[in-house]
Structure formats: structure tokens, C-alpha cells
PALUMPA-34696 format. One line per field, with one value per atom (N, C-alpha, C): residue number from 1; chain; residue in three letters; atom name; x, y, z. Coordinates in Angstrom, 2 decimals, always signed. Layout:
// residues N
i	NUM, ... $
ch	A, ... $
aa	ALA, ... $
at	CA, ... $
X	X, ... $
Y	Y, ... $
Z	Z, ... $
// end
This chain:
// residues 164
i	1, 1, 1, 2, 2, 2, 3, 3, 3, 4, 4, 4, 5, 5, 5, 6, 6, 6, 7, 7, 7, 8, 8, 8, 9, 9, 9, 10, 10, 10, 11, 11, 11, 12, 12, 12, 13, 13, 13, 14, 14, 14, 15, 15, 15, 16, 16, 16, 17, 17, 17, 18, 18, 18, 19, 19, 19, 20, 20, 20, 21, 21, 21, 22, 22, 22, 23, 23, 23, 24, 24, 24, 25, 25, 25, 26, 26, 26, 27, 27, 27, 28, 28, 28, 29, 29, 29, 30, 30, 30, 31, 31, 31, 32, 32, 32, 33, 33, 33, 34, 34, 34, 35, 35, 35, 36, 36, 36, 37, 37, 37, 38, 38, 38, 39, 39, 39, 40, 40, 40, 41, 41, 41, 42, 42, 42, 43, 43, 43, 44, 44, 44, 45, 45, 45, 46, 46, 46, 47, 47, 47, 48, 48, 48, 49, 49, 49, 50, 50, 50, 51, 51, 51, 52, 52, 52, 53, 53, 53, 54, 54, 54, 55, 55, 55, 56, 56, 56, 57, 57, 57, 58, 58, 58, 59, 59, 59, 60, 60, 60, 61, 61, 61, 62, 62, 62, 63, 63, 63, 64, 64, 64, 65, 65, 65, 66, 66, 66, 67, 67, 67, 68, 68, 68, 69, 69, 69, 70, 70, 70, 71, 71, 71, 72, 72, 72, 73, 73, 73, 74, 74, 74, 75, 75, 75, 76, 76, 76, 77, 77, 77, 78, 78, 78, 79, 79, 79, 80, 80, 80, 81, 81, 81, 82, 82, 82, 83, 83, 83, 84, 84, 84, 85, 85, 85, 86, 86, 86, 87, 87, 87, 88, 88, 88, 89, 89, 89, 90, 90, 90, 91, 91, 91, 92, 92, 92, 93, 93, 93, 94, 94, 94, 95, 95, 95, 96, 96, 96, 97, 97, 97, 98, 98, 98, 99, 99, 99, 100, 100, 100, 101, 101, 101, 102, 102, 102, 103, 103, 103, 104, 104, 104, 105, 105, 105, 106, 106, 106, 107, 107, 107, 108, 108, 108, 109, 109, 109, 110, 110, 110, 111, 111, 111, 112, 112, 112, 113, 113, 113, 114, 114, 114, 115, 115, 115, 116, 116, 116, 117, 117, 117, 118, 118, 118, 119, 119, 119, 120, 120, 120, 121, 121, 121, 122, 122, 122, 123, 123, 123, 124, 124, 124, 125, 125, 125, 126, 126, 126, 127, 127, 127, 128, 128, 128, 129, 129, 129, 130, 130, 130, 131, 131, 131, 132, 132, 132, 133, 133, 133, 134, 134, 134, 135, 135, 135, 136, 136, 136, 137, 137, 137, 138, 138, 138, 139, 139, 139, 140, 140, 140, 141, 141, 141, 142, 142, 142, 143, 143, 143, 144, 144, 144, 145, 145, 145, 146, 146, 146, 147, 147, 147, 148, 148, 148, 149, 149, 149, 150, 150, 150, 151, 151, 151, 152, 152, 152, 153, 153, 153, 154, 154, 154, 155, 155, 155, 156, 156, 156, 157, 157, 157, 158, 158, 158, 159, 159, 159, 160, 160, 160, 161, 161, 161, 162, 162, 162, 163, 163, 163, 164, 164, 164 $
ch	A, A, A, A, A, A, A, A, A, A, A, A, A, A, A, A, A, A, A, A, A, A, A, A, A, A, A, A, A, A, A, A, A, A, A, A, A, A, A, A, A, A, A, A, A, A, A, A, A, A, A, A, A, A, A, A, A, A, A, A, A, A, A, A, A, A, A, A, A, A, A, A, A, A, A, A, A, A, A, A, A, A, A, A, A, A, A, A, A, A, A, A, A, A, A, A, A, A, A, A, A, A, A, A, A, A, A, A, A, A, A, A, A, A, A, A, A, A, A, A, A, A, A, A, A, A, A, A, A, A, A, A, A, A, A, A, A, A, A, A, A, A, A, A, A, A, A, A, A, A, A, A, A, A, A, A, A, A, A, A, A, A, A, A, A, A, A, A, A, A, A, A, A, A, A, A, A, A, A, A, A, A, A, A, A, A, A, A, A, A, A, A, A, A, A, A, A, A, A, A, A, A, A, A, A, A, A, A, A, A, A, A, A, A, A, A, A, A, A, A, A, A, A, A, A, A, A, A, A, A, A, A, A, A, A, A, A, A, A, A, A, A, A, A, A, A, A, A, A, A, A, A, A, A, A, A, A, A, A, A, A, A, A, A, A, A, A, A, A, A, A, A, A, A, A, A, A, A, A, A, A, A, A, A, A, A, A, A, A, A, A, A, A, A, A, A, A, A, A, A, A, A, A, A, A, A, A, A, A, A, A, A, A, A, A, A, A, A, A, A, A, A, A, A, A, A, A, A, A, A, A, A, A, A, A, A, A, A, A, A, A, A, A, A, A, A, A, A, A, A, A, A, A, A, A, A, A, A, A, A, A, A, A, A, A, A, A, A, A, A, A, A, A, A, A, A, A, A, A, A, A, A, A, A, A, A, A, A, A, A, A, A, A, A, A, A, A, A, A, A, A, A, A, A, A, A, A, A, A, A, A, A, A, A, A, A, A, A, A, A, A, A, A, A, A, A, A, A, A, A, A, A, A, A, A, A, A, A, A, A, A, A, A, A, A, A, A, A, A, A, A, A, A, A, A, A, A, A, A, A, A, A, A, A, A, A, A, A, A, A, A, A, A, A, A, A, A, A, A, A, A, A, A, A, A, A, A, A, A, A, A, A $
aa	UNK, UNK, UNK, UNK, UNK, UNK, UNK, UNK, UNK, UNK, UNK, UNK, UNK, UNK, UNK, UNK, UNK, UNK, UNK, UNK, UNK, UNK, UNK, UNK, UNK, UNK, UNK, UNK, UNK, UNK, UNK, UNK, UNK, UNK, UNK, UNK, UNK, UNK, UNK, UNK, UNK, UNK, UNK, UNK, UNK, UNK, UNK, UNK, UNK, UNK, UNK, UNK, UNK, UNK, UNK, UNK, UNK, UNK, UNK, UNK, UNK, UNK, UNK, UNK, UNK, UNK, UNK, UNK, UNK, UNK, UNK, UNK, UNK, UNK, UNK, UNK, UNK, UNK, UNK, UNK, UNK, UNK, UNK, UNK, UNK, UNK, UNK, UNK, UNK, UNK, UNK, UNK, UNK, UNK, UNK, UNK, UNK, UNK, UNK, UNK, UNK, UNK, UNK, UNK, UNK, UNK, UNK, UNK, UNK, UNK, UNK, UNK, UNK, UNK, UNK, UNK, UNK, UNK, UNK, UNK, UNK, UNK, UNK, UNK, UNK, UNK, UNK, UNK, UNK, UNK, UNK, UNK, UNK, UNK, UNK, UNK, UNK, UNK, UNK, UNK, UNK, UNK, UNK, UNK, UNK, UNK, UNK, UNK, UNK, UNK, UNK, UNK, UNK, UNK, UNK, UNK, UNK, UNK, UNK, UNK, UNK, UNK, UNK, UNK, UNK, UNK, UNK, UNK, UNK, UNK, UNK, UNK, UNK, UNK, UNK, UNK, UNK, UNK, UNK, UNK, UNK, UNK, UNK, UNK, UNK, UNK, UNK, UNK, UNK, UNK, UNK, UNK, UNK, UNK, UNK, UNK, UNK, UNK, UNK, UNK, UNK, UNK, UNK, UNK, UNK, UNK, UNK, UNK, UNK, UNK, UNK, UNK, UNK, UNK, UNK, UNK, UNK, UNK, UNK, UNK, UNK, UNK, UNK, UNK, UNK, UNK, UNK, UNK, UNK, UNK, UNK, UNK, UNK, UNK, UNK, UNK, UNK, UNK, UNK, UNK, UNK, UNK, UNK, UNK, UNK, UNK, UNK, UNK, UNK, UNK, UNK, UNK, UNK, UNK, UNK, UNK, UNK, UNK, UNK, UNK, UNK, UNK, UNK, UNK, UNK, UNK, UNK, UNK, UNK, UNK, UNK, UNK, UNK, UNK, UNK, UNK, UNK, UNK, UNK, UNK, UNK, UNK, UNK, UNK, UNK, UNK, UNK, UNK, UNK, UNK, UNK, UNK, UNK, UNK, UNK, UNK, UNK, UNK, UNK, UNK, UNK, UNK, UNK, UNK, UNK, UNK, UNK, UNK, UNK, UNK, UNK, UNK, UNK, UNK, UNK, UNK, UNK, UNK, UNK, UNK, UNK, UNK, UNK, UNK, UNK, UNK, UNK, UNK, UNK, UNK, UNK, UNK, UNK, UNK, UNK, UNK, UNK, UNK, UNK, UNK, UNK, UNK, UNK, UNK, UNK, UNK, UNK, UNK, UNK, UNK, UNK, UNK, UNK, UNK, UNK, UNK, UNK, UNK, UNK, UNK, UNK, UNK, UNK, UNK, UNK, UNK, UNK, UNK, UNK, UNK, UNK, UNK, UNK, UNK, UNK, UNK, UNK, UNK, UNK, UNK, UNK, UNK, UNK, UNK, UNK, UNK, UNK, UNK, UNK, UNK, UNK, UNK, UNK, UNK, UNK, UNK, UNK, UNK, UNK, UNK, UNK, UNK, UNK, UNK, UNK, UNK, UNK, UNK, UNK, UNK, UNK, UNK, UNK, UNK, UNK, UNK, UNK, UNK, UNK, UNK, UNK, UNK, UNK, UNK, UNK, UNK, UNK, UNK, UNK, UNK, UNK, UNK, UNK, UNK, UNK, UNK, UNK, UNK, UNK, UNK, UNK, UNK, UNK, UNK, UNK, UNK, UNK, UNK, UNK, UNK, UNK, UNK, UNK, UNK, UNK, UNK, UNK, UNK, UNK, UNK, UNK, UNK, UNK, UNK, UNK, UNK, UNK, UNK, UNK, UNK, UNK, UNK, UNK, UNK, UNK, UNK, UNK, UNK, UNK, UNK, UNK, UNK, UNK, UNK, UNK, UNK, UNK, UNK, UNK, UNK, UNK, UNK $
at	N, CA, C, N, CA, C, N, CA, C, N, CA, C, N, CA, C, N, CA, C, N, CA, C, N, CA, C, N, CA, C, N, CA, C, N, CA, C, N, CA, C, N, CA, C, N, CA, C, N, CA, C, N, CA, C, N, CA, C, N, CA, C, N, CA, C, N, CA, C, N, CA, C, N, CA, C, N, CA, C, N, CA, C, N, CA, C, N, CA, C, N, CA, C, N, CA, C, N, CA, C, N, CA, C, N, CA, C, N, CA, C, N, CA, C, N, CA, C, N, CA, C, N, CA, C, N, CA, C, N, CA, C, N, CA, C, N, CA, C, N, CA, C, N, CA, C, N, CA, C, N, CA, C, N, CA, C, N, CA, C, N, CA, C, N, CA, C, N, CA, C, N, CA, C, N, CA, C, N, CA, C, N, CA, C, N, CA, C, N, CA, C, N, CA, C, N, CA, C, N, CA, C, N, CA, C, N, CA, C, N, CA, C, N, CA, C, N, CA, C, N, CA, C, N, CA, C, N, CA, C, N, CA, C, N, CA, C, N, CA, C, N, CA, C, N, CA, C, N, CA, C, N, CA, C, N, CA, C, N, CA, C, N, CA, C, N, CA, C, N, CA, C, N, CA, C, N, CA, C, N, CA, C, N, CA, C, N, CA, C, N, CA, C, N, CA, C, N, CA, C, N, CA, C, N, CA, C, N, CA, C, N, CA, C, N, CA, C, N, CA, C, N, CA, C, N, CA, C, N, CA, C, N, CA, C, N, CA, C, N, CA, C, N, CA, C, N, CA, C, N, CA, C, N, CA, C, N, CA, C, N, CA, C, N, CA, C, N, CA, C, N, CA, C, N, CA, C, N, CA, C, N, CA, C, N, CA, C, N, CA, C, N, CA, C, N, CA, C, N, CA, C, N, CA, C, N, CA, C, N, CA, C, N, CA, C, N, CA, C, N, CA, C, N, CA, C, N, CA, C, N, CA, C, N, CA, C, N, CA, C, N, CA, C, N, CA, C, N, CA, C, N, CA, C, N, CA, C, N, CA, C, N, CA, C, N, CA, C, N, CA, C, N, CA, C, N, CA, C, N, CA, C, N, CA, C, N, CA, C, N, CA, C, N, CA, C, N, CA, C, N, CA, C, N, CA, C, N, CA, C, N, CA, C, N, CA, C, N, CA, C, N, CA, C, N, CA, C, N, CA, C, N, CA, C, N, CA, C, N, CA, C, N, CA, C, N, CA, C, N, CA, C, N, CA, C, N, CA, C, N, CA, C, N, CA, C, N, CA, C, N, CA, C $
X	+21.83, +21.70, +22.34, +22.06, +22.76, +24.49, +24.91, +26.44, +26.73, +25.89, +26.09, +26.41, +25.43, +25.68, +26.68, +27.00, +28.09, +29.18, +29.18, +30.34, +30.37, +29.42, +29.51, +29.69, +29.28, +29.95, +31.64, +31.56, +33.46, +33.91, +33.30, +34.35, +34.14, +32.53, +31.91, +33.33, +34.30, +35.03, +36.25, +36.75, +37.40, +36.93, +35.86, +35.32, +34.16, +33.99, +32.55, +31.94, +32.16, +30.97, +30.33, +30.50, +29.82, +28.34, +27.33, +25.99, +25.39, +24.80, +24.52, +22.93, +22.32, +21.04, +20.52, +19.80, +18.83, +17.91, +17.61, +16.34, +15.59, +14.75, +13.70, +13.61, +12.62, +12.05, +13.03, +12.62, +13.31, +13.43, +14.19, +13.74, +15.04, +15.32, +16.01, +15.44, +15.87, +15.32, +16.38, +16.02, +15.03, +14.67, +13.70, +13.66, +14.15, +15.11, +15.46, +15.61, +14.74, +14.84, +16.01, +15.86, +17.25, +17.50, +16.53, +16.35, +17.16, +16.72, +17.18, +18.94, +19.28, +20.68, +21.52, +20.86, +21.62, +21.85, +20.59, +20.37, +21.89, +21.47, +22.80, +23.83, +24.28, +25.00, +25.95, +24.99, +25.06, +24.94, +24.27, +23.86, +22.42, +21.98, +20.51, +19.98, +20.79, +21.01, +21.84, +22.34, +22.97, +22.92, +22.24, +21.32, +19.98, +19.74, +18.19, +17.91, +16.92, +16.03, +14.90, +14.50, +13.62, +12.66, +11.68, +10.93, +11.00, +10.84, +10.23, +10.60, +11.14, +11.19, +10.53, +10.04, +9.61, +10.77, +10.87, +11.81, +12.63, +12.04, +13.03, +13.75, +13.00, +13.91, +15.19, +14.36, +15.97, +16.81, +16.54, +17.79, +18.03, +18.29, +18.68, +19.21, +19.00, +20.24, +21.18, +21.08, +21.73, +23.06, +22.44, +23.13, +24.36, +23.53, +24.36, +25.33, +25.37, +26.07, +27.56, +28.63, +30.05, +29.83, +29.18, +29.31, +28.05, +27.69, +26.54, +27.07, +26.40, +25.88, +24.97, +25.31, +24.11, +24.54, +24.19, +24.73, +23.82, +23.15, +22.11, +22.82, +22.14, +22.97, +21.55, +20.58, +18.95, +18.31, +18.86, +18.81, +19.06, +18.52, +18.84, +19.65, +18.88, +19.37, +19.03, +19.86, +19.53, +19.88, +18.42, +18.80, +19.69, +19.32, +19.94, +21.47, +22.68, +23.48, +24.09, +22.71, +23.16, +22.57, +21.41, +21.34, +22.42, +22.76, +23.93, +25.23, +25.71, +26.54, +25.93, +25.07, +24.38, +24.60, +24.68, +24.17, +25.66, +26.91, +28.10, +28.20, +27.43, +28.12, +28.69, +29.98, +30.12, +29.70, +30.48, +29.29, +30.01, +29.91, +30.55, +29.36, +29.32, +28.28, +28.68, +27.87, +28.33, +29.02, +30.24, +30.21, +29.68, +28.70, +28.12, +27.81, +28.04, +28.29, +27.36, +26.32, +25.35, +25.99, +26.66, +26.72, +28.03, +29.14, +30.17, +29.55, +29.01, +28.08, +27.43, +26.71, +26.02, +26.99, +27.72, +28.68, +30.02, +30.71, +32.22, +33.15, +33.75, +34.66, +34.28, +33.16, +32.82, +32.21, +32.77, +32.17, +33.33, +33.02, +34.00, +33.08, +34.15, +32.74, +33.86, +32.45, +33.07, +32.55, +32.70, +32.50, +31.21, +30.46, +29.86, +30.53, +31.31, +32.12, +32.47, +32.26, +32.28, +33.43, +34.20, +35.74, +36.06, +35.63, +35.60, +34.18, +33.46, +32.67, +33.04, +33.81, +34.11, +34.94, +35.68, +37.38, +36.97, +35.81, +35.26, +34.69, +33.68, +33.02, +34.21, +35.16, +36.61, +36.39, +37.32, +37.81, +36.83, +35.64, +35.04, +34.73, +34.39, +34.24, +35.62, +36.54, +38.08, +38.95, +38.81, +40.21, +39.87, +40.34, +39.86, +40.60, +41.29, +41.78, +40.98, +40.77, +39.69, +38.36, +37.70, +36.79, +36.89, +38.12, +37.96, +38.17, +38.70, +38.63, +37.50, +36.54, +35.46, +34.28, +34.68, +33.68, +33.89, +35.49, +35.59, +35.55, +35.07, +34.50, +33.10, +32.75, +30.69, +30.38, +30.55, +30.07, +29.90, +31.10, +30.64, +29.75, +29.82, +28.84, +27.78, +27.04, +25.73, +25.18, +26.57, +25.69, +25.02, +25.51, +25.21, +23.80, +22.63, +21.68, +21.03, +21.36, +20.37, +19.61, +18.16, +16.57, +17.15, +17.83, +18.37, +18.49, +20.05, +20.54, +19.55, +18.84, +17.70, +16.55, +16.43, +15.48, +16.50, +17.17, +18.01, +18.40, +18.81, +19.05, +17.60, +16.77, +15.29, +15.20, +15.46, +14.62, +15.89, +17.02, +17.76, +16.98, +16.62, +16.33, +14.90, +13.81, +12.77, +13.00, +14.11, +14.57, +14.78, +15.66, +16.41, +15.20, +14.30, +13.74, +12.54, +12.23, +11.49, +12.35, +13.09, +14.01, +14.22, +14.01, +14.76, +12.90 $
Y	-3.35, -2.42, -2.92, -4.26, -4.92, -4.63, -4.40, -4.66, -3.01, -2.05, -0.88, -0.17, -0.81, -0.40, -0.91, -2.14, -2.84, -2.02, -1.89, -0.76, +0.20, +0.81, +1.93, +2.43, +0.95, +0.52, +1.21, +0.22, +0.35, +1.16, +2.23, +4.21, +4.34, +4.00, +5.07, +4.94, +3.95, +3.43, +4.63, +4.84, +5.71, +7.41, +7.73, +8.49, +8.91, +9.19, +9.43, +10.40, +10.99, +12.28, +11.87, +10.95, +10.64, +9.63, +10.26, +9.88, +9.08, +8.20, +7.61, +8.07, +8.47, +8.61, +7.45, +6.46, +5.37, +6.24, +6.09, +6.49, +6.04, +5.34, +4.44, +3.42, +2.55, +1.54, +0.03, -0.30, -1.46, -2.80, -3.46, -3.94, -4.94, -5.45, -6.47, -7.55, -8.60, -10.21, -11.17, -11.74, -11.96, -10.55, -10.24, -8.66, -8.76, -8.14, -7.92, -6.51, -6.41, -5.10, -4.52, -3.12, -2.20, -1.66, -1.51, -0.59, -1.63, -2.59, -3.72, -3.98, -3.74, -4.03, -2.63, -1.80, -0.94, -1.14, -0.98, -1.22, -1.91, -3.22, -4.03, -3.89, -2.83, -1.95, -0.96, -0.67, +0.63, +1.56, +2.02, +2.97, +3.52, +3.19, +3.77, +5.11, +5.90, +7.44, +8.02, +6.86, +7.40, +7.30, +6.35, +5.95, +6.34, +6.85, +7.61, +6.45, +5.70, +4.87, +5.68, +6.16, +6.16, +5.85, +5.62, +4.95, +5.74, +6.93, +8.34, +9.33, +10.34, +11.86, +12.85, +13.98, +15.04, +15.15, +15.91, +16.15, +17.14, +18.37, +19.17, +18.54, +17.59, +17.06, +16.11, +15.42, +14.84, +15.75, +16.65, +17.78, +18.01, +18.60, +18.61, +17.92, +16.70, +15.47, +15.51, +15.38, +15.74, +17.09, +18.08, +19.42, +19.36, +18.01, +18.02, +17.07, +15.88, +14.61, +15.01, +14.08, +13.91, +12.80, +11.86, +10.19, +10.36, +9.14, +8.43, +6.81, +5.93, +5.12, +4.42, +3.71, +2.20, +1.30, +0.49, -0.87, -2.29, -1.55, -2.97, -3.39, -4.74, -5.77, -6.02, -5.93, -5.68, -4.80, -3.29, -2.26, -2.54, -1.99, -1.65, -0.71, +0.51, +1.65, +2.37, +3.27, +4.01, +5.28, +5.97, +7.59, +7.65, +7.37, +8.02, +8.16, +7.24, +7.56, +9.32, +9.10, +10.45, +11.52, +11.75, +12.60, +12.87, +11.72, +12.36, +13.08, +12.74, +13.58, +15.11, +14.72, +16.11, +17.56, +16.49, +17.29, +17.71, +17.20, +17.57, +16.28, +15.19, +14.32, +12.80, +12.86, +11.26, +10.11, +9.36, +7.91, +6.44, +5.93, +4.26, +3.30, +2.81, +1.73, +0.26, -0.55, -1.75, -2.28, -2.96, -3.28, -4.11, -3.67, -4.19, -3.93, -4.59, -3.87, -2.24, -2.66, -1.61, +0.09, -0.09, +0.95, +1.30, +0.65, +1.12, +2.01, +1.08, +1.98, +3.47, +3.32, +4.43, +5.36, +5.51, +6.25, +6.30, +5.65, +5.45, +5.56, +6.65, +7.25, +8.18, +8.62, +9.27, +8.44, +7.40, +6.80, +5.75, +5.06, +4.34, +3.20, +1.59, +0.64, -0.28, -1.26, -2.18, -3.37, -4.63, -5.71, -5.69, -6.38, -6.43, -6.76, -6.62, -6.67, -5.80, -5.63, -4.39, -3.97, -4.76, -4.16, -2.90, -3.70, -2.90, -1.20, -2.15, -0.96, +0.31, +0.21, +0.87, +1.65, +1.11, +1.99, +3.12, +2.42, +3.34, +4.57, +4.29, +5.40, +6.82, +5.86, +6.55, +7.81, +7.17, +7.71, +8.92, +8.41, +9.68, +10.99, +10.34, +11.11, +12.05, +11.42, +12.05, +12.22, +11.96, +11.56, +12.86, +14.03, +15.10, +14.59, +14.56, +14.09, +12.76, +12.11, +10.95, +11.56, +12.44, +13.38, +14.00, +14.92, +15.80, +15.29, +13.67, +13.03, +12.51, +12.35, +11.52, +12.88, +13.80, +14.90, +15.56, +15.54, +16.17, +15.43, +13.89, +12.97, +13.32, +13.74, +13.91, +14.73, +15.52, +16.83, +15.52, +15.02, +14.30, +13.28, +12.87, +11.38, +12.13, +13.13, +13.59, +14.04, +14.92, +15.36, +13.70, +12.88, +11.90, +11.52, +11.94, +11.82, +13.13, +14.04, +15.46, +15.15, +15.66, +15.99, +16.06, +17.14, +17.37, +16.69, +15.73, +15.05, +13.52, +12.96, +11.96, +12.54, +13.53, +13.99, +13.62, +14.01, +14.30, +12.84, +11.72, +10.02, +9.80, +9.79, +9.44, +9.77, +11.12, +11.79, +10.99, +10.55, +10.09, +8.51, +7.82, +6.11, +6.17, +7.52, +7.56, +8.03, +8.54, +8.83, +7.75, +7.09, +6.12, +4.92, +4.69, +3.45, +4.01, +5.39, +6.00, +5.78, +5.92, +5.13, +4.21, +3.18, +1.45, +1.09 $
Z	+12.39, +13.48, +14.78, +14.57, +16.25, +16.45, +14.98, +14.84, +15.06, +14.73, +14.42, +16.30, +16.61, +18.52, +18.62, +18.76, +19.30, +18.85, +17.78, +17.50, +17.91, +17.73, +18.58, +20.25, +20.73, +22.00, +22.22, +21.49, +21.32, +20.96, +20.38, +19.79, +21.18, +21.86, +22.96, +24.30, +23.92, +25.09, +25.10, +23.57, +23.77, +23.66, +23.24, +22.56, +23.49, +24.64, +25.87, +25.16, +24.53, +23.86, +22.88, +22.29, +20.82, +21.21, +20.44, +20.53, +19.31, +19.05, +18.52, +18.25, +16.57, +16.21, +15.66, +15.57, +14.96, +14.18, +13.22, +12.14, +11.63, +11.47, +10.39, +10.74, +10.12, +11.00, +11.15, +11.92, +12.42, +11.42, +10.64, +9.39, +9.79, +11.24, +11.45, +11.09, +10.04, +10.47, +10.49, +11.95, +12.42, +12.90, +13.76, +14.64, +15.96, +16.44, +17.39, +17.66, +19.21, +20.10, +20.63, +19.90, +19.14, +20.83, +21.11, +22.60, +23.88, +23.70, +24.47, +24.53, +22.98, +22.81, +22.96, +23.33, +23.34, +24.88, +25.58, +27.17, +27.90, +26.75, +27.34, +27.02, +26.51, +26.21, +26.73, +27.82, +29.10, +28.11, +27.08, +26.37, +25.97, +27.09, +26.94, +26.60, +27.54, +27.74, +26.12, +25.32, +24.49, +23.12, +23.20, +21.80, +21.86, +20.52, +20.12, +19.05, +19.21, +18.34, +18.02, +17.04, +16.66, +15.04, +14.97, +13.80, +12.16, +13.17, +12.02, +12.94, +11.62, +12.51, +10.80, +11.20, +10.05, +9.49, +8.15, +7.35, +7.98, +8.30, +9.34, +10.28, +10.98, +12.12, +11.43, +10.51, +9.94, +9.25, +8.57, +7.96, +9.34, +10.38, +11.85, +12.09, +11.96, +11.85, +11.82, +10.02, +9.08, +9.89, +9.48, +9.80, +11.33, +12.28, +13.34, +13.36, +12.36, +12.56, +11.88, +12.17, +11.94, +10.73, +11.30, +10.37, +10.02, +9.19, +8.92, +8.77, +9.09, +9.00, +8.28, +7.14, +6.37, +6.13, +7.09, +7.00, +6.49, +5.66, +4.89, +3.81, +3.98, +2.52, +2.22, +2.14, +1.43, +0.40, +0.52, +0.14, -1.25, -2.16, -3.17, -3.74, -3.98, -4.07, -2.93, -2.25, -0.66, -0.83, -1.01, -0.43, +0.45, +1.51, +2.87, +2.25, +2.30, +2.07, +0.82, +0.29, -0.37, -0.32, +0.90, +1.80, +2.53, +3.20, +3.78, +3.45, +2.44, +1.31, +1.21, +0.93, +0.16, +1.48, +2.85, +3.97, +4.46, +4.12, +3.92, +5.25, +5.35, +6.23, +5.62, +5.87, +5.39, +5.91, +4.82, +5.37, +5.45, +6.53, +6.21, +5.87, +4.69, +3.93, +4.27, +3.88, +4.01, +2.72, +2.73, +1.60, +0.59, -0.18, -1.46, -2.57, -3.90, -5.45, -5.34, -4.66, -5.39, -4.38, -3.47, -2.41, -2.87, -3.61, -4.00, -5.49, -6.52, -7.37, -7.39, -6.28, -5.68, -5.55, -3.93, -3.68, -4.48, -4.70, -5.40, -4.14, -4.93, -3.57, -2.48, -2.64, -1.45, +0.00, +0.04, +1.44, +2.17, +3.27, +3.56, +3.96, +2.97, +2.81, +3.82, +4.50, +5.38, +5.53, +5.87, +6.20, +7.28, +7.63, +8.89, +10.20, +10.44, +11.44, +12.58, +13.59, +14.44, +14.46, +14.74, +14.85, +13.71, +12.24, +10.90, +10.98, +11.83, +11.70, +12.66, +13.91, +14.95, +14.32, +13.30, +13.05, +11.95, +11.37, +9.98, +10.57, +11.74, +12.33, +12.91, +13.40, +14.24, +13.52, +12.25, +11.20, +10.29, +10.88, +9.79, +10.78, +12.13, +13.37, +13.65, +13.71, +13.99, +12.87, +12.05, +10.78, +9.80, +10.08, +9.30, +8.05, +7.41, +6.48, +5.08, +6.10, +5.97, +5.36, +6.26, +5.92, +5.01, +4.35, +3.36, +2.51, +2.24, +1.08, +0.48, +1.83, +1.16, +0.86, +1.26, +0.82, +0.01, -0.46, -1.65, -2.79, -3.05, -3.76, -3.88, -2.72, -2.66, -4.07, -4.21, -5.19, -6.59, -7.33, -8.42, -8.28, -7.06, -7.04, -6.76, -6.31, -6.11, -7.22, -8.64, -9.67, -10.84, -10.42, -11.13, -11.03, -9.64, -8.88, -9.61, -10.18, -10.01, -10.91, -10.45, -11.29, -12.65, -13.14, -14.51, -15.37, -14.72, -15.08, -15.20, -14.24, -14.64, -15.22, -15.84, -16.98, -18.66, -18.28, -19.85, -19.83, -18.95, -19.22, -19.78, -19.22, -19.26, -21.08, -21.02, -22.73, -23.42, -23.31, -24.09, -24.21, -23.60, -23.46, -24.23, -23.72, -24.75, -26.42, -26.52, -27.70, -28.63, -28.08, -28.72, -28.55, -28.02, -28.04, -29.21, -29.36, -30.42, -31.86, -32.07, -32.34, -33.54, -32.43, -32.71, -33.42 $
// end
């Protein structure tokens, strides 16, 4: 999250309209105060931290954002990133096996690095092109996720272990 402002520092230099949303809880370690770094930032007014929002309020999010943002190397498997797909917003991940897995080609993966993270955000914010590639990837990588489709894997693995 600390790297995610800082970057976002740096679009905000060329980019004065773009706002930054925080979502979910704070799961820095060590922990460091998100509010603080933004402060020192000169982005107080422009970053929204918050812990929790209702499901409406996050589809609202969702419905209003350009980018998304997940930048954990902790995570396992992460909804969010495919909420955000789902919500027609792309996404820059961090790069790691399981987030290239997850997404494929529908996302843009990066280093922890701000510089790397600033150019990814650019690009999904401004780079229409950029955008319609990684969204017109979304549709297959989301049916891989559907109820359906993890019913019918599921009855196949109880099948076959009925089985063996």
C-alpha cells in the first residue's frame, strides 16, 4: 500500500484529476499508517482509506473506477482482482505465479516498484488500447471462476475419486 500512494503520487503529478480509493483492511507488516503516508504525500484530500464499505458501496466503486489495483505478494487466491474484471475494470497485480494464474492475460503484472507501478496505473487509466486488450481477455478468465463451472470440476474430482 505504501508503494501504491507513492505511485500514485507520481501519475497525480501529471494526471491532477485522478483519485485514489483504499479498500479493506490495513494488512501492512510491519503496519504502517496509510493516512499518514498519504498526508506526506500532499494527498490527503485525495486519497480515500477506508477499512470496509457495504457491497453496494463497493459495486459503486467498482462501476466508477478506470484501474484497479492489488499489490499483495501474501494473497493467495484474490477475489478482488476478479471483481474487478467482472466490473469491466482492469487491473495492475503484483507480479506473482498465483496472480498471473488467476488473471492470465487480462491484467497488467508488475514488480513492486513505483516507477513500475505508476506507468501500469498510466496505462490502464489512459492507454485505451491497453484497456481493450486487457478486457477483452476478461470474459475467458472469469468463465474459468463461474458457480457452474466449479460445480461440474467439483462432481468430476468426486466422481473419479468414487472411482479409484
Amino acid at each position: 500500500m505504501p508503494d501504491l500512494i507513492e505511485a500514485f503520487s507520481r501519475l497525480r503529478r501529471e494526471r491532477p484529476r485522478a483519485r485514489l480509493e483504499i479498500v479493506g483492511d490495513n494488512r501492512t507488516y510491519p503496519h504502517q499508517q496509510l493516512a499518514s503516508i498519504a498526508a506526506a504525500e500532499g494527498l490527503q484530500d485525495i486519497v480515500s482509506i477506508r477499512d470496509y464499505v457495504p457491497d453496494a458501496a463497493l459495486a459503486d466503486l467498482y462501476r466508477r473506477a478506470r484501474a484497479f489495483a492489488f499489490l499483495s505478494d501474501y494473497e493467495g487466491f484474490g477475489h478482488p482482482p476478479l471483481e474487478a474484471l467482472a466490473s469491466g475494470v482492469p487491473a495492475v497485480l503484483l507480479d506473482t505465479p498465483v496472480a498471473r494464474e488467476t488473471c492470465l492475460d487480462a491484467a497488467l503484472y508488475v514488480k513492486c516498484q513505483t516507477t513500475a507501478i505508476a506507468g501500469a496505473l498510466n496505462s490502464l487509466l489512459f492507454d485505451e488500447a491497453v484497456r481493450a486488450r486487457l478486457l477483452a481477455a476478461a470474459p475467458g478468465v472469469l468463465a474459468r471462476y463461474s458457480w457452474p463451472n466449479a460445480a461440474q470440476q467439483t462432481l468430476e474430482a468426486l466422481e473419479q475419486a468414487a472411482a479409484e
